[in-house]
Legacy VTK file of the C-alpha trace (Angstrom):
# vtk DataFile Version 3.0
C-alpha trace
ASCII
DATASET POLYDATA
POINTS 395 float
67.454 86.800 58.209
70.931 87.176 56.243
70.118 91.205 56.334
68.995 91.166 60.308
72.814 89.352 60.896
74.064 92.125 58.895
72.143 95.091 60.463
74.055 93.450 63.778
77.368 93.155 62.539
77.856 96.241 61.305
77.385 97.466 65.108
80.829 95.712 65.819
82.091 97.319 62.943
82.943 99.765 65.416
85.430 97.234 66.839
87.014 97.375 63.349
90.553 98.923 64.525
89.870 99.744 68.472
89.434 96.639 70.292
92.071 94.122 69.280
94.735 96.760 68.079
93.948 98.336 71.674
93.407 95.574 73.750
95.675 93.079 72.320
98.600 96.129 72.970
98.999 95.286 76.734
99.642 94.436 79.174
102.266 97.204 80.251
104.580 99.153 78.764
108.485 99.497 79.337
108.312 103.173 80.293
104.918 105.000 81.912
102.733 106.501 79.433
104.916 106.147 76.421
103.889 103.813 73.320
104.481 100.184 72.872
105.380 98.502 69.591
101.781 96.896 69.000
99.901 100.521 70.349
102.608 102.136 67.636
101.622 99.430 65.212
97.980 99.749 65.720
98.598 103.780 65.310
100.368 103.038 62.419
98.049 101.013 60.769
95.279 103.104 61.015
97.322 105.967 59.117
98.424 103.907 56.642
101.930 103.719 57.313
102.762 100.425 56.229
106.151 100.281 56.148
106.341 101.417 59.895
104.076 98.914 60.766
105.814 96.053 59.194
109.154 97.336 61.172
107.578 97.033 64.663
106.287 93.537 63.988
110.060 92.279 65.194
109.810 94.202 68.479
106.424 92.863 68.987
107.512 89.243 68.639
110.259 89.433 71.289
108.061 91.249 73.579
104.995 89.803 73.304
105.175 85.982 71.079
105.596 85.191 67.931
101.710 84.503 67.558
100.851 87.837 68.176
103.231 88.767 65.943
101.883 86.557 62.954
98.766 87.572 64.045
98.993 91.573 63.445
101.150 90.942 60.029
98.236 89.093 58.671
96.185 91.511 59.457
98.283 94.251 58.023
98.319 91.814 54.826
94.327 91.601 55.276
93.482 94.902 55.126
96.021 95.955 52.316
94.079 93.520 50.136
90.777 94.601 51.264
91.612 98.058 50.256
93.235 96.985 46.830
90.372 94.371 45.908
92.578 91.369 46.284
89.974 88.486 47.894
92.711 85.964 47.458
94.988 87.286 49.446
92.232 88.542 52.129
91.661 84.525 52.571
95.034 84.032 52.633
95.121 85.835 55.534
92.292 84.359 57.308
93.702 81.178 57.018
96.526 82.211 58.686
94.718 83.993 61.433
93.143 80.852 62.147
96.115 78.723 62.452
97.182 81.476 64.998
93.885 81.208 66.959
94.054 76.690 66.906
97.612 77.440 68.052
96.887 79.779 71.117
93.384 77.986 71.748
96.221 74.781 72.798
98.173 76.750 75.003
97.873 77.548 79.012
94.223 79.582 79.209
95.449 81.706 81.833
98.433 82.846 79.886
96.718 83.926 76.686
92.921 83.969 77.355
92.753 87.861 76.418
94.762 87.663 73.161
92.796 84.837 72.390
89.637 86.608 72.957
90.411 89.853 71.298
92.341 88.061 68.716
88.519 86.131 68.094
86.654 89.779 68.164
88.616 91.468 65.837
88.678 88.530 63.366
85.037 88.094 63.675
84.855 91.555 62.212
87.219 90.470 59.226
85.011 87.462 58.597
82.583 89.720 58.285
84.159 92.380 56.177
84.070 89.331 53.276
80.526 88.276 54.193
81.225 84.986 56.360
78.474 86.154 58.727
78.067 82.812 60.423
81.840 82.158 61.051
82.020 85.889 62.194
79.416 85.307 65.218
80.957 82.154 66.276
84.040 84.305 66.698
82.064 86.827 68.160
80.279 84.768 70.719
83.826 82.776 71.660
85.718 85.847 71.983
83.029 87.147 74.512
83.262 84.446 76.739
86.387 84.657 77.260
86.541 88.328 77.606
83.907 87.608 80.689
85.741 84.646 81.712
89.132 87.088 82.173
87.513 89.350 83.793
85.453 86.788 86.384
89.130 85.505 87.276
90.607 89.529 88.146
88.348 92.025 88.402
90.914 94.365 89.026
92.638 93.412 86.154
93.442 97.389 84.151
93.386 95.196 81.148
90.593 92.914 81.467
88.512 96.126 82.483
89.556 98.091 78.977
89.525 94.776 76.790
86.006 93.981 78.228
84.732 97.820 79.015
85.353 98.515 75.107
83.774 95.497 73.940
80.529 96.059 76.245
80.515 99.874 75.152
80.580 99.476 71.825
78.084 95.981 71.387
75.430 98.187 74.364
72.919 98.666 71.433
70.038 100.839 72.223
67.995 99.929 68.994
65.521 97.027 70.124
65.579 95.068 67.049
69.526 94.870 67.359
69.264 94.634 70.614
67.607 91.104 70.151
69.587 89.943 67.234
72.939 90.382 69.538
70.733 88.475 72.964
69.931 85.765 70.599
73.930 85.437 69.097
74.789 85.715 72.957
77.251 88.632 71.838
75.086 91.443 73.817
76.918 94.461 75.276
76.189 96.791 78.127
76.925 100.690 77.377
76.876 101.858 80.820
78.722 98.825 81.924
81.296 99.550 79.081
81.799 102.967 80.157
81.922 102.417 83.489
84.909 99.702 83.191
87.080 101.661 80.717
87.213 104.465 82.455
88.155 102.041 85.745
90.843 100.881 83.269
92.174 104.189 82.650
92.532 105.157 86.314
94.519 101.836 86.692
97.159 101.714 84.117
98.811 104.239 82.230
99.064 101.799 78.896
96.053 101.808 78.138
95.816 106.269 77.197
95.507 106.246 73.917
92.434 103.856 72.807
90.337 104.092 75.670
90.871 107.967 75.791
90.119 107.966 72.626
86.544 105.696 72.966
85.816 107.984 76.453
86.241 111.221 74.608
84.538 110.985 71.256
81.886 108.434 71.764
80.851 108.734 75.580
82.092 112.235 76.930
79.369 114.435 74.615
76.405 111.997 75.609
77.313 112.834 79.386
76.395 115.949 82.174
79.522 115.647 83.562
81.544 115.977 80.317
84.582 118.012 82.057
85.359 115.695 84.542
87.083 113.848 81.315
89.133 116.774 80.947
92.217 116.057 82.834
92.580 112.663 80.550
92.511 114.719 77.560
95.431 116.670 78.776
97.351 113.235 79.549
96.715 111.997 76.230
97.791 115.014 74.072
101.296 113.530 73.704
99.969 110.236 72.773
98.107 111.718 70.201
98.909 112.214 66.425
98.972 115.889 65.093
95.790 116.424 63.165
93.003 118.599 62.670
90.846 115.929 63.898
92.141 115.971 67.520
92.511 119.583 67.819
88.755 120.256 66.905
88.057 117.543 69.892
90.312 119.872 71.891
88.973 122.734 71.358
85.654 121.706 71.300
85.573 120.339 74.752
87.829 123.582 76.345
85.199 126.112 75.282
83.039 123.854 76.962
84.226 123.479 79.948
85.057 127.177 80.515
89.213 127.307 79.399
88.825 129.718 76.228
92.605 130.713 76.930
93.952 127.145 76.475
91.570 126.762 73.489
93.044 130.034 71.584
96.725 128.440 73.344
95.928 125.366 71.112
94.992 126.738 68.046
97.869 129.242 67.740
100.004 126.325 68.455
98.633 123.949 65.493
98.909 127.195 63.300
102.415 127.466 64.277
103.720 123.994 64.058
102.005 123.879 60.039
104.062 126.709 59.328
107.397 124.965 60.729
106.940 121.943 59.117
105.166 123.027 56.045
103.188 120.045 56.555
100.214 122.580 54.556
96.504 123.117 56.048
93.250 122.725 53.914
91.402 125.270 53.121
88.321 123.374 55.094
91.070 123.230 57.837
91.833 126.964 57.459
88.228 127.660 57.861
87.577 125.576 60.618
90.770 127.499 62.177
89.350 131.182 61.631
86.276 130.032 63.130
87.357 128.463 66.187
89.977 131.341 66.880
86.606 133.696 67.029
84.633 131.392 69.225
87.523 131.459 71.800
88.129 135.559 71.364
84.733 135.803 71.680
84.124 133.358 75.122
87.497 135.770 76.558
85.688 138.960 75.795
88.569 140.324 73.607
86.903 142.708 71.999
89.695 144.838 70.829
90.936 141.605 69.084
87.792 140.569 67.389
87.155 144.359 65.811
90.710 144.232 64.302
89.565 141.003 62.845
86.695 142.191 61.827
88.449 146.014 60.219
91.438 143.544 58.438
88.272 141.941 56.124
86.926 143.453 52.689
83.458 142.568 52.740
83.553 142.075 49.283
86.197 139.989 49.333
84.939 137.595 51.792
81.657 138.260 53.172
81.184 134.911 54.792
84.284 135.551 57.029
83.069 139.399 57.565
79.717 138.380 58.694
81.288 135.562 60.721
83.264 138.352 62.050
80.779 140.357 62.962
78.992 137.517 65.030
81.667 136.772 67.188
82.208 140.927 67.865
78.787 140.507 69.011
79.104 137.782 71.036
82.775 139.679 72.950
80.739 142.903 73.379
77.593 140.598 74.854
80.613 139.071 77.070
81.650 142.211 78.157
77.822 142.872 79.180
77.425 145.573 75.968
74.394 144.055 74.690
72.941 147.449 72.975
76.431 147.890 70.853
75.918 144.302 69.922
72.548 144.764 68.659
73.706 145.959 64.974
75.938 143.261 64.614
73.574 140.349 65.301
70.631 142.118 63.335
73.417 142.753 60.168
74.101 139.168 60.738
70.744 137.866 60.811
69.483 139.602 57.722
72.104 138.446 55.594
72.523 135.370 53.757
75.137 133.818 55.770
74.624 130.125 56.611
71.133 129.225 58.315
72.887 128.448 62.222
74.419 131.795 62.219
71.003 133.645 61.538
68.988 131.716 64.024
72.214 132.233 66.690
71.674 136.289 65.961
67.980 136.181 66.332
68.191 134.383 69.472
71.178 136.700 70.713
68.965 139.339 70.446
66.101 138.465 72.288
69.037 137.068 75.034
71.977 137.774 75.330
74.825 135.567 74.772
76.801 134.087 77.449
80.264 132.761 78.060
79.523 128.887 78.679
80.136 128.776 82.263
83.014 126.058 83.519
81.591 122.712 84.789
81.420 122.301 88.775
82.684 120.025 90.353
84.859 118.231 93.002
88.728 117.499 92.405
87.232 113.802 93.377
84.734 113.805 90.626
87.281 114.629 87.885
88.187 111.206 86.197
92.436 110.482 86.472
94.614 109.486 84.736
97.185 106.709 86.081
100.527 108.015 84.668
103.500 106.559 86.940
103.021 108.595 90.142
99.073 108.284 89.385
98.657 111.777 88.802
97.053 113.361 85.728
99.035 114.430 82.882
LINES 1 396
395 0 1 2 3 4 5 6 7 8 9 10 11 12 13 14 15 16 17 18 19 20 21 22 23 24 25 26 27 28 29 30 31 32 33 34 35 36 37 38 39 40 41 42 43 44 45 46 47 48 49 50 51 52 53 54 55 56 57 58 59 60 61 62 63 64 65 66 67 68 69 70 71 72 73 74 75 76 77 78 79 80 81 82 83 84 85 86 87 88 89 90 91 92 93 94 95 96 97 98 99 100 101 102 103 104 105 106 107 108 109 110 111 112 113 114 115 116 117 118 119 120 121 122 123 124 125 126 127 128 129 130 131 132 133 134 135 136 137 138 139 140 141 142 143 144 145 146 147 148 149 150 151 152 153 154 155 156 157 158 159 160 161 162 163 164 165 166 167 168 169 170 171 172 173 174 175 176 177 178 179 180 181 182 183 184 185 186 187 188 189 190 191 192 193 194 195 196 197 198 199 200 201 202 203 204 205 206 207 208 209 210 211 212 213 214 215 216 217 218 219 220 221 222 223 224 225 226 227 228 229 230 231 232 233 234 235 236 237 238 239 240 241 242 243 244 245 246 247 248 249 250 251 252 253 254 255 256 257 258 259 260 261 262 263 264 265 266 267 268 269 270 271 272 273 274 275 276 277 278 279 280 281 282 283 284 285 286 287 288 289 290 291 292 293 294 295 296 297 298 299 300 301 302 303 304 305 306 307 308 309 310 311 312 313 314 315 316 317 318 319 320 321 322 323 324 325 326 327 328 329 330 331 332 333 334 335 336 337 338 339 340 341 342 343 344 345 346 347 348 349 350 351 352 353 354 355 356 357 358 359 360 361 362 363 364 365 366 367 368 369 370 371 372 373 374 375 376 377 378 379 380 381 382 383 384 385 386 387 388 389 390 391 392 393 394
């Protein structure tokens, strides 16, 4: 039975940095869709910037209490020792936590009930993290109760709705053994439901752009027909965002999509250009990815004037990969530009070589049919999800 608990709990693993560093961030911030201490301490503790972290703890104490604030240091202190292999200190911590969820669990309800509860969630998933399975689904269970309870009082409540949307999302198990362990535990989760109240969240309040952007765009936006309609949120949380090659590949990924090749090329000339300022340095995985994706987007536009000086600038014995890669996305232009015979070549050189399996089968099929441009999603302007930003316009 030990192992079915497990196979559970690792499903709120998911919950491991995104529901009570999210959640527990509100309610609203100073200025309209800027960052506030415990959203820049939850950013900063998922990059590993300790000593930033530990510097925002003040400003989170005399905005927010000083149990919050205890609450996120010993969780900084937690996870430093579960990285290092320090158990002591890891209980240590829990202790602590504890003491900081008896001393909220004695205060006014109404004024702390959602700390409390994400405050439970997340430690449930530390209690778990050192194999106190039983202690982490009492936590579990507690902290959902009141998450329901908060939202039963205001169910317009922008924070209530995110707190309780990203719980529900990510505990909406579709596996039926799961599924039963969580109904029995009393800690099951609703994935439509989830969805559905995040992104009611993010059409109410501005705060809460970075985390439940984050959950809408990589977990729930590719599993969905109407996938564009999340575009206008994307665009509102680029600022929020950190730089990385991560975020960019979501970017891009989702503009080619939706039909915007031009803002996808726009994005990945501007990551190029902002490594080269700040020498920050780029992979060579990265640099890969980069070539790749600037071909796509060339491709999706039609340039074919572009692609062929691509394609004339590479030795084929010094990179073949890249030249054959070249030659694809030539192919793909000219078949954009309705020249399917003068892509022919291309796609047959392609598919006879020893390039990577997808871009031989992509050839083969490009030659029985041509390729086409992905066309942009259609929609209403009501349909397209919003993003609350001060005057409640997107971006």
């Amino acid at each position: 039975m030990l192992n079915l608990y497990s196979l559970f709990f690792r499903r709120l693993n998911r919950l491991l940095w995104v529901l009570c560093l999210s959640a527990t961030a509100l309610p609203v911030l100073a200025t309209s869709c800027n960052t506030s201490p415990v959203f820049a301490f939850s950013r900063a503790l998922y990059l590993e910037q300790y000593d930033t972290a530990l510097e925002l703890l003040a400003g989170i104490r005399r905005e927010r209490s000083p149990e919050m604030a205890l609450f996120l240091q010993q969780v900084l202190i937690f996870k430093q020792a579960y990285e290092t292999g320090k158990p002591a200190q890891q209980q240590l911590a829990l202790n602590e936590i504890d003491t900081v969820i008896t001393s909220l669990s004695g205060i006014n309800r109404g004024e702390n009930q959602l700390d409390l509860a994400n405050i439970m969630i997340h430690t449930a998933r530390l209690q778990l993290a050192v194999g106190n399975v039983l202690r982490a689904a009492r936590l579990a269970k507690q902290g959902k109760q009141l998450l329901d309870e908060s939202l039963e009082q205001n169910s317009h409540n922008a924070d209530a709705l995110l707190a309780n949307g990203l719980y529900h999302y990510y505990t909406g198990s579709e596996n039926e053994a799961l599924g039963w362990i969580m109904r029995w535990w009393s800690v099951q989760g609703d994935k439509v439901r989830g969805r559905e109240m995040i992104e009611n969240s993010v059409e109410r309040s501005a705060d809460h752009a970075f985390e439940a952007a984050r959950s809408l765009l990589s977990d729930v936006a590719w599993n969905r027909l109407d996938t564009c309609r999340y575009l206008p949120l994307f665009d509102a949380l680029a600022p929020l965002q950190t730089r990385s090659i991560m975020a960019l590949q979501e970017q891009v990924a989702l503009l080619l999509f939706c039909g915007q090749a031009e803002r996808s090329l726009g994005k990945i000339i501007a990551h190029e250009e902002l490594s080269e300022r700040t020498a920050s340095g780029i992979s060579s995985n990265q640099i890969d990815w980069i070539f790749e994706a600037r071909l796509h987007a060339l491709a999706a536009l039609g340039d074919v004037e572009q692609l062929n000086e691509v394609l004339l600038s590479i030795r084929p014995a010094e990179n073949l990969t890249r030249y054959r890669q070249a030659q694809f996305a030539l192919a793909k232009g000219l078949d954009t530009r309705g020249a399917h015979e003068n892509a022919e070549s291309l796609y047959d050189d392609v598919a006879s070589s020893s390039i990577g399996l997808r871009y031989r089968v992509l050839a083969q099929a490009y030659l029985q049919q041509p390729y086409q441009t992905p066309r942009p999603f259609k929609q209403k302007p009501g349909d397209r999800l919003q993003f609350a930003c001060g005057d409640g316009k997107g971006g």
